[in-house]
N, CA, C and O atoms as a GROMACS GRO file, in nm:
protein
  236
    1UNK      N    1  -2.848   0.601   3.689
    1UNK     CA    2  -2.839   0.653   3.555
    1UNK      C    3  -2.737   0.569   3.477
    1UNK      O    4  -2.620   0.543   3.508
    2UNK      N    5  -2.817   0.529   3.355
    2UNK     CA    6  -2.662   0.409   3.268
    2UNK      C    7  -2.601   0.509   3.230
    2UNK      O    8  -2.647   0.622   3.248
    3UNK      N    9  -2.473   0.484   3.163
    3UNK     CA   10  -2.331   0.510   3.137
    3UNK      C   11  -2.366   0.534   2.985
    3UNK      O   12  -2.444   0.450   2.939
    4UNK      N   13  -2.327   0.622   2.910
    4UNK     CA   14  -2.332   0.668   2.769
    4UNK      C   15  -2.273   0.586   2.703
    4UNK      O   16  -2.162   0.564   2.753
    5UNK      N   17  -2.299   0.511   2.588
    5UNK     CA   18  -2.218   0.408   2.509
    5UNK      C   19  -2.143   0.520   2.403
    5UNK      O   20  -2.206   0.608   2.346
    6UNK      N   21  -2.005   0.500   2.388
    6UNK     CA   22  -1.920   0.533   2.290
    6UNK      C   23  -2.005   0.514   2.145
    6UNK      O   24  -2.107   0.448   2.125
    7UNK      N   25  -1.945   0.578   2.073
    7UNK     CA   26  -1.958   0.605   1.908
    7UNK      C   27  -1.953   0.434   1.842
    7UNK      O   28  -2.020   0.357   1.774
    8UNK      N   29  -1.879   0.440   1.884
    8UNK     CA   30  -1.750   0.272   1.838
    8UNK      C   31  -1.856   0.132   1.892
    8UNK      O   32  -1.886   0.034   1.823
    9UNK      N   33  -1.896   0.159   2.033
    9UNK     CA   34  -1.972   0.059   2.107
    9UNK      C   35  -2.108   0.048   2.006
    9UNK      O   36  -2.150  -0.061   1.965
   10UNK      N   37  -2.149   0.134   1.985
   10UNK     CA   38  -2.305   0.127   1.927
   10UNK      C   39  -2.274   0.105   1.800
   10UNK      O   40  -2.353   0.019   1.763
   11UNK      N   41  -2.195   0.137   1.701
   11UNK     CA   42  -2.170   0.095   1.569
   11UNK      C   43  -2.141  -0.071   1.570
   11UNK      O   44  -2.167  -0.132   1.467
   12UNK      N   45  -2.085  -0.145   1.687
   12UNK     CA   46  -2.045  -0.246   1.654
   12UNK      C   47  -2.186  -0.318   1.644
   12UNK      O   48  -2.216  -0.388   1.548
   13UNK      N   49  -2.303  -0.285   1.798
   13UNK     CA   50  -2.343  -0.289   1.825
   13UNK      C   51  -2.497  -0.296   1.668
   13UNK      O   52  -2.560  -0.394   1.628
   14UNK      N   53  -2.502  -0.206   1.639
   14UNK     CA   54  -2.590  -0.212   1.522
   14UNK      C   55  -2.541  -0.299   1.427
   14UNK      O   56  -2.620  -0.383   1.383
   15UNK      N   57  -2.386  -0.295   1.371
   15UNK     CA   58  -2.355  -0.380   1.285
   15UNK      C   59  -2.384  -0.550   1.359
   15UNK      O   60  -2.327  -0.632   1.288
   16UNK      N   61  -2.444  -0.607   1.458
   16UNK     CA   62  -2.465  -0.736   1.505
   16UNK      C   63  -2.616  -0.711   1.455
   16UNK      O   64  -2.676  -0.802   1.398
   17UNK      N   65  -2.664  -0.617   1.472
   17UNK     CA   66  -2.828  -0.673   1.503
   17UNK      C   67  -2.865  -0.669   1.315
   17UNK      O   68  -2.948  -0.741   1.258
   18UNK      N   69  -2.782  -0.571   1.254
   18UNK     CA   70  -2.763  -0.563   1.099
   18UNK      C   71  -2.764  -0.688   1.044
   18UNK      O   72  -2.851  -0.724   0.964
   19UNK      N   73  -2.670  -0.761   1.081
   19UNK     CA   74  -2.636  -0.921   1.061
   19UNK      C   75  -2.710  -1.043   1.079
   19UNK      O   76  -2.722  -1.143   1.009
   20UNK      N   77  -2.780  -0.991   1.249
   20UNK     CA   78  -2.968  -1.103   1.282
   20UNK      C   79  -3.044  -1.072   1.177
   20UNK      O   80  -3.097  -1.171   1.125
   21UNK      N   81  -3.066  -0.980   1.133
   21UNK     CA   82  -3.173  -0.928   1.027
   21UNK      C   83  -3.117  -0.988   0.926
   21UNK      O   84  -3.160  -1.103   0.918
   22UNK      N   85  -3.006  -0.951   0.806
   22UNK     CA   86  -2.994  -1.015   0.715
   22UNK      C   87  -2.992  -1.162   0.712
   22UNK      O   88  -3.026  -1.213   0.605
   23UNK      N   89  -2.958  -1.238   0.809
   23UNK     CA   90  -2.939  -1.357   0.814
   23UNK      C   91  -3.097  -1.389   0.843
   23UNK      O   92  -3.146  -1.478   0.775
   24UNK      N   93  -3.173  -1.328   0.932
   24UNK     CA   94  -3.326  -1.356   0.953
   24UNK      C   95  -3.422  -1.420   0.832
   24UNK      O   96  -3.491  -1.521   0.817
   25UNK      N   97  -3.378  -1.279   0.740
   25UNK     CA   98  -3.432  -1.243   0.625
   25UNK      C   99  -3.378  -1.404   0.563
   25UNK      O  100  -3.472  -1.479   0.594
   26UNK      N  101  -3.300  -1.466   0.511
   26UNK     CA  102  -3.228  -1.565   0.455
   26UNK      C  103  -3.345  -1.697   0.500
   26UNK      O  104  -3.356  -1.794   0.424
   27UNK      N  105  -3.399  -1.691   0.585
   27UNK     CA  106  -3.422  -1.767   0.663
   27UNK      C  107  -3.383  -1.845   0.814
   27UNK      O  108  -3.294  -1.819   0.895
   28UNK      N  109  -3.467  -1.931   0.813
   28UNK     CA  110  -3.433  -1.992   0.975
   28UNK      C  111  -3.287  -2.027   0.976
   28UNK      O  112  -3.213  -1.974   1.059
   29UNK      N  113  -3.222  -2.155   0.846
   29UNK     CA  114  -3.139  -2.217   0.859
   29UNK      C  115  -3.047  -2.135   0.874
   29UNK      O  116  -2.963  -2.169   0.957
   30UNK      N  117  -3.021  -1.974   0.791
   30UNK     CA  118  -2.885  -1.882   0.741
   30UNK      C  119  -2.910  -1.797   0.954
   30UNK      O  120  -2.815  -1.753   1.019
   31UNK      N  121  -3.023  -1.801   0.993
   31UNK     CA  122  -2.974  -1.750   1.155
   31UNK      C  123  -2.945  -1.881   1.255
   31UNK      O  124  -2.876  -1.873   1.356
   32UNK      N  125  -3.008  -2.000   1.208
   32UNK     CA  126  -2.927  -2.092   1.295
   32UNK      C  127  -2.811  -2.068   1.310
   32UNK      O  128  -2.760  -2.014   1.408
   33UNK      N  129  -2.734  -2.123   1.169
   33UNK     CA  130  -2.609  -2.109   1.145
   33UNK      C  131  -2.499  -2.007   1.172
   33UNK      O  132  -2.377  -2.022   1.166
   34UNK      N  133  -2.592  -1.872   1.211
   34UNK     CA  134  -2.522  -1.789   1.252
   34UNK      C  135  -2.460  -1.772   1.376
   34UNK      O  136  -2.346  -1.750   1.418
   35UNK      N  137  -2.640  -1.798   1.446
   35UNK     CA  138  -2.680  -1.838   1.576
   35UNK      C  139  -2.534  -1.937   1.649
   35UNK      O  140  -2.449  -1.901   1.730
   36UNK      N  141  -2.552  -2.067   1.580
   36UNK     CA  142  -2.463  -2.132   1.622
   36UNK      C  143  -2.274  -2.139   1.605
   36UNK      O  144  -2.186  -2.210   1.655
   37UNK      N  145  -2.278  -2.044   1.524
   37UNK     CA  146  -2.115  -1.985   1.479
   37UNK      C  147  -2.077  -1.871   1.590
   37UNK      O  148  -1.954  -1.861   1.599
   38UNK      N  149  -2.130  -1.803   1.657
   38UNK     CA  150  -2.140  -1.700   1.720
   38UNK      C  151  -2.129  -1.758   1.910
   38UNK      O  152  -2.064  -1.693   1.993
   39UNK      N  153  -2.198  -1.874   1.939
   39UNK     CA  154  -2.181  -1.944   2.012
   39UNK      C  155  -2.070  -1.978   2.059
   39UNK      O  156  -2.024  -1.958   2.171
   40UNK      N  157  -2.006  -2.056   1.933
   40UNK     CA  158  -1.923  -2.154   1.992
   40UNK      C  159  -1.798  -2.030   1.974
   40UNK      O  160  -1.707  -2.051   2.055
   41UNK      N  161  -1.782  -1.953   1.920
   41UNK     CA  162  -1.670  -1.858   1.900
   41UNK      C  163  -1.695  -1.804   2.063
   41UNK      O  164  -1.592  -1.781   2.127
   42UNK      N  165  -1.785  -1.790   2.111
   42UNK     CA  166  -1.784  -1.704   2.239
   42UNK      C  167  -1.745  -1.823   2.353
   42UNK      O  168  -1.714  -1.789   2.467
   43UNK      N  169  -1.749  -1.977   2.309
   43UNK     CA  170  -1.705  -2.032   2.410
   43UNK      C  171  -1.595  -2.085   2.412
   43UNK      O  172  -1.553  -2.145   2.511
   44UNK      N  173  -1.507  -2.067   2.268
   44UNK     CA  174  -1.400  -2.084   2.230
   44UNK      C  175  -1.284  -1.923   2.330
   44UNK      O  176  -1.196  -1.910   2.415
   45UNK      N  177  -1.359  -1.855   2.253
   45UNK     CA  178  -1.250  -1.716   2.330
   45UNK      C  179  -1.282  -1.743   2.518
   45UNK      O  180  -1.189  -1.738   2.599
   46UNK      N  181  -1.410  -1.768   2.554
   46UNK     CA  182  -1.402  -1.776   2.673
   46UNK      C  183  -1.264  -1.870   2.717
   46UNK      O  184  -1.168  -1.824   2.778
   47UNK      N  185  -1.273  -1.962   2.688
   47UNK     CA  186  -1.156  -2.063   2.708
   47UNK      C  187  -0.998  -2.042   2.708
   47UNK      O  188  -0.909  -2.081   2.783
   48UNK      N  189  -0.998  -1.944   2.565
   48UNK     CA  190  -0.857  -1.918   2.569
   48UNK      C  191  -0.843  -1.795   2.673
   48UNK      O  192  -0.735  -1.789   2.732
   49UNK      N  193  -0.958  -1.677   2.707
   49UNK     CA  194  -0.910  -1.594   2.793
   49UNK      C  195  -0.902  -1.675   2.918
   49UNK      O  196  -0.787  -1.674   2.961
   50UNK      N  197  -0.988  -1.748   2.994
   50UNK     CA  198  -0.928  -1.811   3.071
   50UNK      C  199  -0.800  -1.897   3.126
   50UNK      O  200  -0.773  -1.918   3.245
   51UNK      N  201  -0.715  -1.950   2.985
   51UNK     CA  202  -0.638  -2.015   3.004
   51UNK      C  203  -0.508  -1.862   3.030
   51UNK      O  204  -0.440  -1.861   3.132
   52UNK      N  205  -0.493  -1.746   2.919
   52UNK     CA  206  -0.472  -1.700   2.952
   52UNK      C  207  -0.406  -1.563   3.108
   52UNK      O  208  -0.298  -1.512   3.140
   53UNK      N  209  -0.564  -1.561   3.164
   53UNK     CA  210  -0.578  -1.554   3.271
   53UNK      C  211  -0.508  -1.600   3.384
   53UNK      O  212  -0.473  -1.530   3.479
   54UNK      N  213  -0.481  -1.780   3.363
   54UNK     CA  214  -0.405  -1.815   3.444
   54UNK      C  215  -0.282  -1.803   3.437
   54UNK      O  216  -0.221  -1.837   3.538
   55UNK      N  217  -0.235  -1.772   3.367
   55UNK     CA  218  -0.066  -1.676   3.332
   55UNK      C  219  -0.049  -1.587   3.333
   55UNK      O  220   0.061  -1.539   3.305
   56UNK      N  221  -0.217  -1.475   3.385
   56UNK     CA  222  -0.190  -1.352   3.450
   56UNK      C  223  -0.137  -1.286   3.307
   56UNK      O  224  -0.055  -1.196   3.317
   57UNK      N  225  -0.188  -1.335   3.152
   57UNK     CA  226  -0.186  -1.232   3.030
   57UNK      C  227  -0.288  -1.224   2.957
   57UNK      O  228  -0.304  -1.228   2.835
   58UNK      N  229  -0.362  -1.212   3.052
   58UNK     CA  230  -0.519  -1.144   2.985
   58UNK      C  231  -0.601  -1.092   3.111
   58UNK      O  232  -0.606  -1.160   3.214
   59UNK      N  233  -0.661  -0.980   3.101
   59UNK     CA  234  -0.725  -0.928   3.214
   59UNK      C  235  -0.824  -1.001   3.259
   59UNK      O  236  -0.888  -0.964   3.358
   0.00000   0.00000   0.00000
Protein backbone atom coordinates (compact mmCIF):
# COMPACT_ATOMS: atom_id res chain seq x y z
CA UNK A 1 0.00 0.00 0.00
CA UNK A 2 1.75 3.62 -1.06
CA UNK A 3 2.21 6.15 1.60
CA UNK A 4 -0.36 9.23 1.51
CA UNK A 5 1.30 12.34 -0.03
CA UNK A 6 1.07 15.47 2.28
CA UNK A 7 -1.07 18.60 1.35
CA UNK A 8 2.32 20.55 0.60
CA UNK A 9 3.81 17.40 -1.57
CA UNK A 10 0.90 17.42 -4.09
CA UNK A 11 0.55 21.23 -4.34
CA UNK A 12 4.15 21.44 -5.30
CA UNK A 13 3.56 18.64 -7.24
CA UNK A 14 0.58 20.12 -9.44
CA UNK A 15 2.24 23.47 -9.46
CA UNK A 16 5.23 21.44 -11.84
CA UNK A 17 2.85 19.75 -14.10
CA UNK A 18 0.87 23.48 -14.11
CA UNK A 19 4.16 24.81 -15.52
CA UNK A 20 4.66 21.57 -18.43
CA UNK A 21 1.32 22.70 -19.57
CA UNK A 22 1.77 26.37 -19.71
CA UNK A 23 5.07 26.14 -21.14
CA UNK A 24 3.57 23.16 -23.56
CA UNK A 25 0.95 25.46 -24.57
CA UNK A 26 3.88 28.26 -25.58
CA UNK A 27 5.20 25.77 -27.65
CA UNK A 28 8.02 23.22 -28.23
CA UNK A 29 10.87 25.83 -27.82
CA UNK A 30 9.15 27.64 -24.23
CA UNK A 31 9.18 23.42 -22.86
CA UNK A 32 12.58 22.78 -24.24
CA UNK A 33 13.81 25.57 -22.46
CA UNK A 34 12.17 24.63 -19.53
CA UNK A 35 12.91 21.11 -20.05
CA UNK A 36 16.48 22.03 -20.17
CA UNK A 37 16.62 24.69 -17.13
CA UNK A 38 15.16 22.12 -14.84
CA UNK A 39 17.90 19.62 -15.82
CA UNK A 40 20.79 21.21 -15.30
CA UNK A 41 19.47 22.81 -11.88
CA UNK A 42 18.92 19.12 -10.78
CA UNK A 43 22.49 18.35 -11.75
CA UNK A 44 23.82 21.37 -10.37
CA UNK A 45 22.11 20.74 -6.70
CA UNK A 46 23.04 17.08 -7.19
CA UNK A 47 26.66 18.21 -7.09
CA UNK A 48 26.57 20.62 -4.41
CA UNK A 49 24.60 18.03 -2.13
CA UNK A 50 27.20 15.74 -2.80
CA UNK A 51 30.04 17.87 -2.16
CA UNK A 52 28.27 18.71 0.86
CA UNK A 53 27.75 15.24 1.91
CA UNK A 54 31.29 14.79 2.05
CA UNK A 55 31.57 17.15 5.06
CA UNK A 56 28.84 15.17 6.51
CA UNK A 57 26.40 18.77 6.08
CA UNK A 58 23.84 17.57 4.07
CA UNK A 59 21.93 14.36 4.57
Amino acid sequence: MSRERSLRSQLYCDARIMGNVQAAAKGPGAYTKRYVRRRTYAKTNAATRAILQSFGLSR
